[in-house]
C-alpha positions as CSV (number, residue, x, y, z in Angstrom):
1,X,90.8,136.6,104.2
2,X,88.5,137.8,101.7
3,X,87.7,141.3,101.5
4,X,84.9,142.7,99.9
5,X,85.1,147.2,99.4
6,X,82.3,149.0,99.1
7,X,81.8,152.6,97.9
8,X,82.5,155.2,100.8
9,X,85.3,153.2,101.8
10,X,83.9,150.4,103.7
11,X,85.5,147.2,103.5
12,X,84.0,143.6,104.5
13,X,86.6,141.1,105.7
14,X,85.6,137.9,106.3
15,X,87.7,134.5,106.6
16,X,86.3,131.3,106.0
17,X,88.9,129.1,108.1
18,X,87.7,125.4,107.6
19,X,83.8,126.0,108.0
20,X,82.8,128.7,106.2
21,X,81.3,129.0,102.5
22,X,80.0,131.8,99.9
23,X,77.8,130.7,97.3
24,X,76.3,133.0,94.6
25,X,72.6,132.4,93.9
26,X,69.6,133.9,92.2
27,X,68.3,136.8,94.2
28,X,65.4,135.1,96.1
29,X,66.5,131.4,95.9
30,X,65.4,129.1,98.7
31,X,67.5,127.7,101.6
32,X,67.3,126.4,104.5
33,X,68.9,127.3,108.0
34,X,70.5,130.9,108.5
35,X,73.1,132.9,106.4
36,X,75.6,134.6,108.6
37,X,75.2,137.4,105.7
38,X,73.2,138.2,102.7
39,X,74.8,140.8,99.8
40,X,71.7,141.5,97.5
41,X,72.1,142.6,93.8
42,X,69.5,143.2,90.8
43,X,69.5,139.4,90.1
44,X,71.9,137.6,92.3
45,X,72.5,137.4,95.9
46,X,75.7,136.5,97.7
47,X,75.4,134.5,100.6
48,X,78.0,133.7,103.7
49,X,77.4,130.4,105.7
50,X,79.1,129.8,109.2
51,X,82.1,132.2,108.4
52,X,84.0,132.0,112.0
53,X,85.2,135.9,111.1
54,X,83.1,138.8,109.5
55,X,84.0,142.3,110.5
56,X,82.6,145.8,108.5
57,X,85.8,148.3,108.9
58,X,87.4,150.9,107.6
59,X,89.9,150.3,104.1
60,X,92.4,147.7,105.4
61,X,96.2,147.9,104.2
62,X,96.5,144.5,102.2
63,X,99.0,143.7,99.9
64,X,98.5,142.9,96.0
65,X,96.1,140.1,95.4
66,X,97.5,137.2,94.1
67,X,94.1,136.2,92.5
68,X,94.3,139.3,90.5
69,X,94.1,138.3,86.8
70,X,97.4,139.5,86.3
71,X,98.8,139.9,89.9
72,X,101.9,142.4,90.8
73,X,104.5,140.2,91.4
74,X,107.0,142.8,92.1
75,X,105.1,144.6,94.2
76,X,104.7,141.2,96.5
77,X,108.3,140.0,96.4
78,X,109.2,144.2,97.0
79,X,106.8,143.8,100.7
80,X,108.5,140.4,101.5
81,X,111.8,142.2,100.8
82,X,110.7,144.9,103.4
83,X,110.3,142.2,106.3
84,X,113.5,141.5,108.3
85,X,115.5,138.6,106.8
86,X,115.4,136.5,109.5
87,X,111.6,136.2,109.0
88,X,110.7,132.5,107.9
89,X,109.1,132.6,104.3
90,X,106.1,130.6,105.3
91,X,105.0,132.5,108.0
92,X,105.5,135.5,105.8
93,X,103.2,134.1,102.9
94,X,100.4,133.7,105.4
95,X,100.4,137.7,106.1
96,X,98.0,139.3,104.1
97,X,99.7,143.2,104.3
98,X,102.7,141.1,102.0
99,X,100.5,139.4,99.6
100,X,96.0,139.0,99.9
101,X,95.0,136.1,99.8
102,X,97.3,132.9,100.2
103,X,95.9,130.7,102.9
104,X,97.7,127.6,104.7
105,X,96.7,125.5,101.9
106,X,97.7,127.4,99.2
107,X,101.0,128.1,101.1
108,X,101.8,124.5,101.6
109,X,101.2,123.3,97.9
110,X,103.1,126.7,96.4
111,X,106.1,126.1,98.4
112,X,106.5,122.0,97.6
113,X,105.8,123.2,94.1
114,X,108.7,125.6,94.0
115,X,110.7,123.6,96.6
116,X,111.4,125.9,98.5
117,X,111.1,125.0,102.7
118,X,108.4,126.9,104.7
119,X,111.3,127.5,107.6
120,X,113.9,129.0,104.8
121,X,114.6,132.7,106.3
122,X,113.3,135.5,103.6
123,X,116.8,137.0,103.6
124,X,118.5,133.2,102.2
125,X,115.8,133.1,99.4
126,X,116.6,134.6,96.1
127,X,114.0,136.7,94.5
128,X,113.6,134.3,91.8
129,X,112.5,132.2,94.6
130,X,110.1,134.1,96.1
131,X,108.5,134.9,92.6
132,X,108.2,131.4,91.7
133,X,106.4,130.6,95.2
134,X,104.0,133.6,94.1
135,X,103.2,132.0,90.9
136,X,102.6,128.8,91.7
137,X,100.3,130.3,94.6
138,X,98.3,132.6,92.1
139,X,98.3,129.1,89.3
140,X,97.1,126.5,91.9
141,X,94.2,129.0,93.4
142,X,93.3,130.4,90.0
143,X,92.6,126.5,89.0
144,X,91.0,126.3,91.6
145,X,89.3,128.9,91.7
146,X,87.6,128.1,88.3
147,X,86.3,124.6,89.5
148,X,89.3,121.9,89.3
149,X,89.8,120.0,91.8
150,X,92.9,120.6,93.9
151,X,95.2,117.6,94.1
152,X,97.4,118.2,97.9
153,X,100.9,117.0,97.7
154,X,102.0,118.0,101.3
155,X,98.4,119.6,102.9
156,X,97.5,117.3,105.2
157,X,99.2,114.7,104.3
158,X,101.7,114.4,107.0
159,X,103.9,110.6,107.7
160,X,102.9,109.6,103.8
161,X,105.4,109.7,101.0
162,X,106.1,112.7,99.2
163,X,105.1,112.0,95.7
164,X,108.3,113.1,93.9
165,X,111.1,112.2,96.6
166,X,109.4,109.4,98.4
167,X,110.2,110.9,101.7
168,X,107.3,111.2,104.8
169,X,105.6,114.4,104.3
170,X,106.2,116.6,107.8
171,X,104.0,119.3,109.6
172,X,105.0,121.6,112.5
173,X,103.0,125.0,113.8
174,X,104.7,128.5,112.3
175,X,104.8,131.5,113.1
176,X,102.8,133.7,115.8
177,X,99.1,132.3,115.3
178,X,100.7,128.5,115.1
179,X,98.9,127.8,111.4
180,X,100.6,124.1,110.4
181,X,103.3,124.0,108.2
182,X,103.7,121.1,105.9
183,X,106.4,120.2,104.3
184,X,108.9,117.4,102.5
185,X,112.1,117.7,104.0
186,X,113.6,115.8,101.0
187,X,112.9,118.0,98.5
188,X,112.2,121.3,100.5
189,X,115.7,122.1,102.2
190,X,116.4,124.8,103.8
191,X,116.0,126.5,107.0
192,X,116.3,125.8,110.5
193,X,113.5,122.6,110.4
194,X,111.7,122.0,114.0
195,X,112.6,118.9,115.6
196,X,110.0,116.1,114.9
């Protein structure tokens, strides 16, 4: 979800999923086809293509943004705390009133980074944990972010090798809306795992 607050109050959410784009142009630049949205400035315009979800509302309850330059880490890991232990971390990570702005990418490569399993319960993860998850989330998307080019160690990348432990990358639906979890059961243990 990215969310975009105006003056007055108004807040624009929109969620790319797999298809959609923004691009920053010159105001008045030439394309072809049609924008879902145009945001016009002085000299730039911001432009939304095929965005599945774009909704104008009212300010939404998010939590802290882990894009934020220097992000609140114990205001994130003090919201996760908040959810019932028995929640499973990577279905938590994926709710943006916990923490704006981690997607299922993002949420795969943090958690094989900190090795910690997307099907660990919130209440059998230390906060150390949970903080390291957070900052390897707000590291890999900042990089990101500013133009590198992302190198997936479990995203998509289910039945190959994991590249430190050698073994077969899994994936599995979590949590209410069924986004797909990927993991390496070798080095991410934890958790009541789905059967294969």
């Amino acid at each position: 979800n990215l969310l975009l607050r105006f003056a007055g109050g108004h807040v624009l959410r929109s969620h790319l999923r797999m298809s959609g784009r923004w691009r920053v142009e010159p105001r008045g630049a030439t394309r072809t086809g049609r924008p879902w949205l145009v945001l016009r400035g002085a000299e730039h315009e911001a432009v939304l293509w095929n965005g599945p979800v774009l909704e104008l509302d009212k300010p939404l309850r998010a939590g802290a943004d882990i894009l934020d330059a220097d992000p609140d880490y114990d205001a994130m890991v003090a919201r996760l705390r908040a959810q019932p232990r028995d929640r499973e971390v990577g279905d938590a990570l994926l709710d943006q009133r916990l923490v704006a702005g981690i997607g299922n990418i993002w949420r795969a490569e943090s958690l094989w980074s900190a090795r910690v399993s997307p099907w660990r319960v919130l209440g059998d993860v230390p906060d150390g944990e949970l903080r390291a998850v957070l900052e390897d989330a707000h590291r890999l998307m900042t990089a990101s972010v500013e133009g590198a080019r992302p190198l997936y160690r479990v995203y998509r990348r289910t039945g190959r090798p994991c590249s430190r432990c050698g073994t077969p990358i899994r994936a599995h639906a979590q949590g209410d809306g069924a986004r797909i979890a990927y993991w390496c059961p070798g080095c991410q243990r934890g958790g009541k795992e789905p059967r294969a």
